[in-house]
C-alpha positions as CSV (number, residue, x, y, z in Angstrom):
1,X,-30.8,-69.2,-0.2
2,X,-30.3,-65.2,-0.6
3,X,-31.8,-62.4,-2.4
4,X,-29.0,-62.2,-5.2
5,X,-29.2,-65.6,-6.7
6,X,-26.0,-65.7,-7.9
7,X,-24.7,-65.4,-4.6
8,X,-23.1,-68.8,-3.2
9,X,-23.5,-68.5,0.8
10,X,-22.3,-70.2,3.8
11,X,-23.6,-69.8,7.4
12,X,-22.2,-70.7,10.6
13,X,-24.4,-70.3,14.0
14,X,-22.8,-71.0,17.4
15,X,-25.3,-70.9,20.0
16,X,-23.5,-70.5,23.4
17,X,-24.3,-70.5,26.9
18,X,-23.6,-66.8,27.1
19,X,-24.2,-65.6,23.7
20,X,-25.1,-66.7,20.1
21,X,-23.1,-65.9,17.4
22,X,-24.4,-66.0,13.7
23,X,-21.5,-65.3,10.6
24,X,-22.6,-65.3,6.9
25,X,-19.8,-66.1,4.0
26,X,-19.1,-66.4,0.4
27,X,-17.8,-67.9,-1.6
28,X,-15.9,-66.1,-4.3
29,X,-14.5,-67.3,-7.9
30,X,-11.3,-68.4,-6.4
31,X,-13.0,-70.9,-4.0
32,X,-12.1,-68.6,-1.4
33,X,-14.5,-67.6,1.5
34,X,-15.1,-63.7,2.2
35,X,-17.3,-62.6,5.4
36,X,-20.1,-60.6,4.5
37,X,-22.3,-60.9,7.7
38,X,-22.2,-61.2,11.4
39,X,-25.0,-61.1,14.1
40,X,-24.3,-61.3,18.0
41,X,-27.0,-61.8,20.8
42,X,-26.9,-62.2,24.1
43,X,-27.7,-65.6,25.1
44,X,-31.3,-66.5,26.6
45,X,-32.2,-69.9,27.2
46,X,-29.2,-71.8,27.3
47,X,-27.5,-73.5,30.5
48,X,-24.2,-75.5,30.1
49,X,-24.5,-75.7,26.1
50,X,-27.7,-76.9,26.6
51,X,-31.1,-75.6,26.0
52,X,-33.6,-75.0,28.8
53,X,-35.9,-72.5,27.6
54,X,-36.5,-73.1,24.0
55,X,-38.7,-70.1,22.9
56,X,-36.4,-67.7,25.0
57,X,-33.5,-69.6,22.4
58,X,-35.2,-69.1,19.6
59,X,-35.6,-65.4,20.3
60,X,-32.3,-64.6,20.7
61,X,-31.3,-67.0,17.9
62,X,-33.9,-65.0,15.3
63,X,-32.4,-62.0,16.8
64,X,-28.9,-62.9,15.9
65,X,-30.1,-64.1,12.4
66,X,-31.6,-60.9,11.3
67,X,-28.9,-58.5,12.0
68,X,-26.2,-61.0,10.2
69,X,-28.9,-60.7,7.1
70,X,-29.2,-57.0,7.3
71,X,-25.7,-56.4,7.2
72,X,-25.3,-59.4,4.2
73,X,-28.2,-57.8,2.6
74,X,-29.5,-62.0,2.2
75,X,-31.6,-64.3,3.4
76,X,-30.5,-67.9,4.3
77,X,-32.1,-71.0,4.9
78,X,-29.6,-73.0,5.9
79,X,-26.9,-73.3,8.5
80,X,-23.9,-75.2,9.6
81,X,-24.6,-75.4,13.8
82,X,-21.8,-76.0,16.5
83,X,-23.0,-78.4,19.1
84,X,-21.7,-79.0,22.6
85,X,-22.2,-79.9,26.1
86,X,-21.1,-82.7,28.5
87,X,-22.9,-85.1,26.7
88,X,-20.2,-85.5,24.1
89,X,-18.1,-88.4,23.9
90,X,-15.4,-89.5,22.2
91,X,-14.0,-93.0,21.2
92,X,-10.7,-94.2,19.1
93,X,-11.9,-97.3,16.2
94,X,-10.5,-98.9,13.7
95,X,-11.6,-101.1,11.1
96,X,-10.2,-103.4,8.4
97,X,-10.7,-104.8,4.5
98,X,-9.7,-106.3,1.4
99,X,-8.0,-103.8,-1.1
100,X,-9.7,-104.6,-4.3
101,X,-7.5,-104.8,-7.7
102,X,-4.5,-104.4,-5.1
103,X,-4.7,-100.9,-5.3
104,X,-6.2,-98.5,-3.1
105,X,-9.3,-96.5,-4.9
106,X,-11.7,-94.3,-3.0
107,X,-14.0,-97.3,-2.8
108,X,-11.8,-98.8,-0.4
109,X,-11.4,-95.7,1.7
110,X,-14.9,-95.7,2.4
111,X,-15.3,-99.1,3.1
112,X,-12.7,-99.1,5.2
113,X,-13.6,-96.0,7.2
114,X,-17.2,-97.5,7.6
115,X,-15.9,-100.9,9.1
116,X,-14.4,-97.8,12.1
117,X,-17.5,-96.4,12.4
118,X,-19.7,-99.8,12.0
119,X,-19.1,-100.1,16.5
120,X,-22.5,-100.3,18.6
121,X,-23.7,-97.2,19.8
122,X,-26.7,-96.5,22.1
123,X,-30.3,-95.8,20.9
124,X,-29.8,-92.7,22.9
125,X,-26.4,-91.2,21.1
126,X,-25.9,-89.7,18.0
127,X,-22.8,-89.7,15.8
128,X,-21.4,-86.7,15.0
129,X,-17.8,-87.0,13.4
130,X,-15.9,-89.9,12.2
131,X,-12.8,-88.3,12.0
132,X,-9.9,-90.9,10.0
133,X,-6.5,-90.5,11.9
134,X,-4.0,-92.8,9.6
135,X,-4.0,-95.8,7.4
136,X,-2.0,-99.5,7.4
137,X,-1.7,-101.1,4.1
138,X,0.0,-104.8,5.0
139,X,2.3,-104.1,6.9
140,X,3.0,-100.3,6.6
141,X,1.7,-97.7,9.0
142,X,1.0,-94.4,9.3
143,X,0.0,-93.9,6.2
144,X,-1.8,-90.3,5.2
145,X,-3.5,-91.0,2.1
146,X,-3.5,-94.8,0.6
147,X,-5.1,-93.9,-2.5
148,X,-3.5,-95.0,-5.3
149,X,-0.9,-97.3,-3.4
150,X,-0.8,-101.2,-3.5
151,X,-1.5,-103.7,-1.2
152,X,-4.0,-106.7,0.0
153,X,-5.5,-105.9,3.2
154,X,-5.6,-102.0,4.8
155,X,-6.5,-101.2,8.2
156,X,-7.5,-97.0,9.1
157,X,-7.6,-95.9,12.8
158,X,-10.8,-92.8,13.4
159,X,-11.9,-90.7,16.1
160,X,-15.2,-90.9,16.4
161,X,-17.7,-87.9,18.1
162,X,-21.4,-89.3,19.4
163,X,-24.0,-86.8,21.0
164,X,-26.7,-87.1,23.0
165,X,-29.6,-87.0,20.5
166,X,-32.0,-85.3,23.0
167,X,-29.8,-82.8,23.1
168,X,-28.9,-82.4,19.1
169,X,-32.9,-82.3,18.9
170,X,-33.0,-79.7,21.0
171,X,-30.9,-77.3,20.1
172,X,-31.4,-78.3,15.9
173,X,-35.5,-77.1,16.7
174,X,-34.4,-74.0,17.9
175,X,-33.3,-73.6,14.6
176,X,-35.8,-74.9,13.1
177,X,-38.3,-73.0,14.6
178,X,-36.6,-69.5,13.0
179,X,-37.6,-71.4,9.5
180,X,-33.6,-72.9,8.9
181,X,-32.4,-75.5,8.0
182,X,-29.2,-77.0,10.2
183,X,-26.8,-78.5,7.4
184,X,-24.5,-80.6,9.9
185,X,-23.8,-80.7,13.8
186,X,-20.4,-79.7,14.8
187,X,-18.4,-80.1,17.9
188,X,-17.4,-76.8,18.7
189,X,-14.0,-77.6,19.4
190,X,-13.1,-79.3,16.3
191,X,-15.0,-75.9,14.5
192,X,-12.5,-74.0,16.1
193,X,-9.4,-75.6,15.3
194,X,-10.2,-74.9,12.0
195,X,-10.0,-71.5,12.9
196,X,-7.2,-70.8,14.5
197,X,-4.6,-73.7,14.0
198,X,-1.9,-74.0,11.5
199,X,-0.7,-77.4,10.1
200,X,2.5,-76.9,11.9
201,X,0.7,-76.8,14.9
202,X,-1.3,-80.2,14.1
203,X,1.6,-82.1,13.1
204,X,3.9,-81.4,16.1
205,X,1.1,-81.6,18.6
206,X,-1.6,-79.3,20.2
207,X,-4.5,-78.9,21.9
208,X,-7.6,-76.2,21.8
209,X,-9.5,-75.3,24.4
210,X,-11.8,-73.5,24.0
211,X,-13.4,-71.5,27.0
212,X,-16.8,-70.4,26.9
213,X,-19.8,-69.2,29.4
214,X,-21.1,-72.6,30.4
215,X,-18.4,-75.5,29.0
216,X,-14.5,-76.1,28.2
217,X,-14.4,-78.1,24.6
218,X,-11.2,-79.9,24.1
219,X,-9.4,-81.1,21.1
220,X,-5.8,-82.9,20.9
221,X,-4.2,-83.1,17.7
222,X,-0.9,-85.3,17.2
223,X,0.7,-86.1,13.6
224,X,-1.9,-83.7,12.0
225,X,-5.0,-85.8,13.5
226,X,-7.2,-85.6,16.4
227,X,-6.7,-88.4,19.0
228,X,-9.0,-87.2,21.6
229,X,-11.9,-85.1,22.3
230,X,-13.4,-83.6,25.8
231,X,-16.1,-81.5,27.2
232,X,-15.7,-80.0,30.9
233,X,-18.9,-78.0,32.4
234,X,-17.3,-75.5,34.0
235,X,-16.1,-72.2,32.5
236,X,-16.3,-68.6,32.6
237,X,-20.0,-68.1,33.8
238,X,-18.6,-69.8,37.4
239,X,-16.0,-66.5,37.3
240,X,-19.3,-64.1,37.1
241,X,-21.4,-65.7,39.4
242,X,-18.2,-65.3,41.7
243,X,-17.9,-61.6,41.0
244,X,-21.8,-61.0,41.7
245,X,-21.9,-63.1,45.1
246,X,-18.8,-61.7,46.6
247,X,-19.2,-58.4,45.7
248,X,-23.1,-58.1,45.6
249,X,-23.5,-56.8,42.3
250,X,-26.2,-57.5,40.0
251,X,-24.9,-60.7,37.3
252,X,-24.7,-58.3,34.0
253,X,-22.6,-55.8,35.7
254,X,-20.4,-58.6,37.2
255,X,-20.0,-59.5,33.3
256,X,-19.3,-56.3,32.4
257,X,-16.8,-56.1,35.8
258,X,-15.0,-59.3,34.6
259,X,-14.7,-58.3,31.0
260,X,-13.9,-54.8,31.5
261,X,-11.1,-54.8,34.7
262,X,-10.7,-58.7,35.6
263,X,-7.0,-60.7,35.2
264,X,-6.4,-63.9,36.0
265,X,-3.0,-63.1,38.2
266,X,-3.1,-60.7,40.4
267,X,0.5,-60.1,40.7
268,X,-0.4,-58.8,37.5
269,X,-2.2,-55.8,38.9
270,X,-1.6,-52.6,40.5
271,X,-3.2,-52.1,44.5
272,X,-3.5,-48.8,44.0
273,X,-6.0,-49.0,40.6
274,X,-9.7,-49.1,41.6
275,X,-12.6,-49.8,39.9
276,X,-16.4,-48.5,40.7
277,X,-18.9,-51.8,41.5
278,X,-22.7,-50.8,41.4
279,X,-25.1,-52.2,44.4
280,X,-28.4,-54.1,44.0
281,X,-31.3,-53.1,45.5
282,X,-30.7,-48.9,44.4
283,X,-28.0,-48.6,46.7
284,X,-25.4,-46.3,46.0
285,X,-22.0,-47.7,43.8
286,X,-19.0,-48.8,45.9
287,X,-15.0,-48.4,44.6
288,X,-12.8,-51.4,44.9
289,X,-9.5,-52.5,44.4
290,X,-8.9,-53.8,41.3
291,X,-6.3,-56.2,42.6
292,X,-9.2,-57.5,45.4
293,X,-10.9,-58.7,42.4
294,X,-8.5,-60.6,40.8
295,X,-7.6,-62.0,44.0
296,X,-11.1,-63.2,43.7
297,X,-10.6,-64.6,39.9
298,X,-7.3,-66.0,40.2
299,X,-8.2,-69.3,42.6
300,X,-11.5,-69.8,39.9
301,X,-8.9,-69.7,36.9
302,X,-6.8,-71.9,38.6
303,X,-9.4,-74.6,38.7
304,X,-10.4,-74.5,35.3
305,X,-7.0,-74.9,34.4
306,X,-6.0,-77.8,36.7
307,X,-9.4,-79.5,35.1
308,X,-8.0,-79.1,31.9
309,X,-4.8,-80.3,32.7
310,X,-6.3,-83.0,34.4
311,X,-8.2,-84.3,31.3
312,X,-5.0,-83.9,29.2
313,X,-2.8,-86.1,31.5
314,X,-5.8,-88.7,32.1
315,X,-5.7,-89.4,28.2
316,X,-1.7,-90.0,27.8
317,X,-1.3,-87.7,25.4
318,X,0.8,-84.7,27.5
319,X,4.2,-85.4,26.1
320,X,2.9,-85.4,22.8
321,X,1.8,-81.4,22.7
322,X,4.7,-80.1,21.7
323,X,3.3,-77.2,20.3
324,X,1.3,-76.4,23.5
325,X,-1.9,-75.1,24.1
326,X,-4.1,-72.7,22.2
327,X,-6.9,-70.8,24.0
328,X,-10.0,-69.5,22.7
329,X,-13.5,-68.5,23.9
330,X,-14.7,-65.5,25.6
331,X,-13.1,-66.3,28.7
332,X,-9.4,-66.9,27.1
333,X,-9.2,-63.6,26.2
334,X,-9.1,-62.0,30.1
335,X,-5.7,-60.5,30.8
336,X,-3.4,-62.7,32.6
337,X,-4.7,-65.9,31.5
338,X,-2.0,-67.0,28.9
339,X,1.0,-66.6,31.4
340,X,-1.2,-68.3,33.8
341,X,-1.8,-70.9,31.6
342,X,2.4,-71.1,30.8
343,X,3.0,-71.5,34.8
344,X,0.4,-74.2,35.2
345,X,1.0,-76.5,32.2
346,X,4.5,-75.7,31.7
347,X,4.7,-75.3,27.9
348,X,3.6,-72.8,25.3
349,X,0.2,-70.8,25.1
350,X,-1.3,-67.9,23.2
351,X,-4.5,-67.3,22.5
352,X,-6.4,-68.3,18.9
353,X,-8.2,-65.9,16.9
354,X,-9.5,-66.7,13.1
355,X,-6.7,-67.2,10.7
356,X,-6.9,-65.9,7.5
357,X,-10.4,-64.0,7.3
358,X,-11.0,-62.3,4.4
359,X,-14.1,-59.7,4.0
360,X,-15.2,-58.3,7.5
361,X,-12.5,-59.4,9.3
362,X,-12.4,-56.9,11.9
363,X,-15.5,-57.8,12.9
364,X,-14.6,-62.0,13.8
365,X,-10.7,-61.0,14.8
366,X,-11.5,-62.1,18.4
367,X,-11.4,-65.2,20.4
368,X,-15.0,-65.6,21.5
369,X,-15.2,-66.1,17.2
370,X,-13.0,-69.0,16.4
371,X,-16.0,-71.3,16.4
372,X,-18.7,-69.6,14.2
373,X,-15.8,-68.8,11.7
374,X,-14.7,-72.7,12.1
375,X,-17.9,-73.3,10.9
376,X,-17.5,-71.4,7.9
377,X,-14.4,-73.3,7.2
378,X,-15.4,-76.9,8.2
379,X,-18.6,-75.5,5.6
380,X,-16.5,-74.7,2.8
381,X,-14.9,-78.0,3.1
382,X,-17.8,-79.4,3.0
383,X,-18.9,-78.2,-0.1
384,X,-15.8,-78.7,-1.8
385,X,-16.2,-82.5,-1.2
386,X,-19.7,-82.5,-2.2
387,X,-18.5,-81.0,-5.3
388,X,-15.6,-83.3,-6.0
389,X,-17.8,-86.7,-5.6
390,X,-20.1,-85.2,-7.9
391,X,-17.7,-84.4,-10.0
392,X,-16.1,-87.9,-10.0
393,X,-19.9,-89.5,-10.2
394,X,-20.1,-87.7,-13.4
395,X,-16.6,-88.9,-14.3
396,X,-17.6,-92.2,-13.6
397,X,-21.1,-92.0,-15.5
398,X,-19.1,-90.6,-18.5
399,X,-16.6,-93.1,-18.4
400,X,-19.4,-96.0,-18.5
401,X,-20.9,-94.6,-21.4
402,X,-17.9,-94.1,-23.6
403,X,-16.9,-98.3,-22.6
404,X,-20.9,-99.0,-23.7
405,X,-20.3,-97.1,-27.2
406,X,-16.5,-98.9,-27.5
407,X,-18.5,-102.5,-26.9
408,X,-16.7,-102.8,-23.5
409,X,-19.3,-103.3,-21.7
């Protein structure tokens, strides 16, 4: 997977409408996970978190890829992928069994997680997450983890995530086609709250939204698990194409106009500061009021955020955020936007950058991150649970053969 051998790697690529982001990390002797890599590129190719240019994707993903490597000093063959778009779906299950031996084992877990999942899903649609929420053994609920406890029958409640396959094709052959591997599909919401929430936060109530260039992902968490997922496609790229149309400026200077000088309020902002906005066509630069333009921005953030509150109130689960709202993306990060966000919902927002980074952490400690790091942690997780079933297989295996020498078998 690298050059170094010994070196135990995870990768996380997020592949965005405005640009791709590519984060190598590894793992060290105390199972914890050190960034040794990043690669950014603009995004070519992509529309909505969707791809509509392969080739012009798979450029700018190679791109990405090689400068992560140069600065890891690896190569890497494999990578955990974000997915998105409003072809996501979500849908609350639940399924039920017999406990075997009246207690709980791992066994009956699974099974009873797979009765969730085992619901009819289009030919089209792919499943992404089956996510378990909490467990009923007889007649007890809310149950976190049943192993081990006694009963006769146990119900689990899961949030399941489908795709569009089309789509997961898609954007997995653009990975493919730089010679990787894509280890798992993950919504790039969920990647991010395992960025940039605490378990504080997850057991009183919050939701993540992340803002991007092209969609708004949306993840609610209540008692520590997620009870509803969303996609919106709108987001920031509506706020530059604003910028450019109004003010007639080329679309990567109104980017670098709404990154640079833009805020969501423009109560916020001075009349007197101005701000130089360059012409198309060779003519000459124009100044302009930097309040004019975010009385331009404000109505757009607006918008988003009434969509947003919209979908939160349309699921039933408003009352239950008591922690409030935490905002990530690109587009979260433009001045004004949290207190915007505080009038509008009328509870508590800040903005979520990567928790705990170790390594080249000055490099990730940004909002427009908190996916590709995600990634790297929903990763890490992931091998840590391939490591403990095969851990307990060999337990198991061991454990038979001893029985077979005792004549118990």
């Amino acid at each position: 997977m690298s050059k170094p051998l010994d070196r135990n790697l995870i990768v996380g690529l997020d592949i965005g409408t405005s640009h791709i982001k590519a984060v190598v990390g590894e793992l060290l002797d105390d199972n914890s996970l050190s960034i040794v890599g990043v690669g950014t590129h603009s995004s070519k190719g992509m529309d909505k978190a969707g791809v509509n240019d392969l080739n012009l994707v798979v450029q700018s993903v190679q791109r990405a890829i090689n400068e992560m490597e140069l600065m890891a000093d690896c190569r890497v063959s494999s990578v955990f992928l974000a997915i998105s778009g409003r072809h996501v779906q979500c849908q609350n299950e639940n399924g039920m069994v017999p406990i075997n031996n009246q207690e709980v084992t791992q066994e009956d877990v699974d099974n009873v997680i797979h009765a969730a999942r085992s619901v009819p899903i289009a030919a089209e649609r792919r499943l992404l997450h089956v996510l378990p929420q909490e467990f009923t053994i007889d007649v007890q609920e809310g149950i976190k983890n049943p192993i081990g406890m006694s009963g006769v029958r146990m119900e689990a409640n899961a949030h399941i995530i489908t795709c569009a396959d089309d789509m997961a094709k898609n954007i997995v052959k653009s990975v493919e086609r730089c010679d990787l591997h894509a280890d798992q599909l993950i919504f790039s919401a969920l990647a991010s709250s395992y960025a940039v929430l605490t378990d504080d936060e997850r057991e009183l109530g919050v939701c993540v939204v992340d803002i991007g260039g092209g969609t708004i992902d949306i993840v609610i968490y209540t008692d520590g698990a997620i009870r509803h997922t969303a996609v919106i496609p709108v987001a920031g790229n509506q706020i530059t194409s604003d910028i450019a149309k109004i003010f007639r400026t080329p679309i990567s200077n109104a980017e670098e106009i709404k990154v640079n000088y833009a805020c969501a309020l423009k109560d916020m902002v001075s009349m007197e500061e101005t701000i130089e906005v360059p012409s198309v066509g060779g003519r000459p630069a124009r100044a302009m009021s930097r309040h004019t333009l975010a009385e331009v921005i404000e109505p757009r953030y607006q918008e988003l955020f009434e969509l947003i509150y919209e979908e939160i109130q349309a699921c039933g689960l408003a009352e239950q955020i008591a922690a409030g709202l935490v905002l990530t993306g690109g587009t979260a990060k433009m001045e004004g936007a949290v207190e915007f966000a505080e009038e509008i919902f009328q509870m508590p927002v800040r903005v979520g950058k990567p928790l705990d980074v170790k390594g080249l952490a000055e490099y990730v400690d940004d909002a427009s991150f908190a996916t590709v790091v995600g990634l790297l942690q929903y990763g890490k997780q992931h091998v840590d649970n391939k490591k403990n079933n095969k851990n307990k297989s060999s337990e198991g295996i061991f454990s038979r053969v001893q029985s077979w020498f005792k004549g118990e078998f």
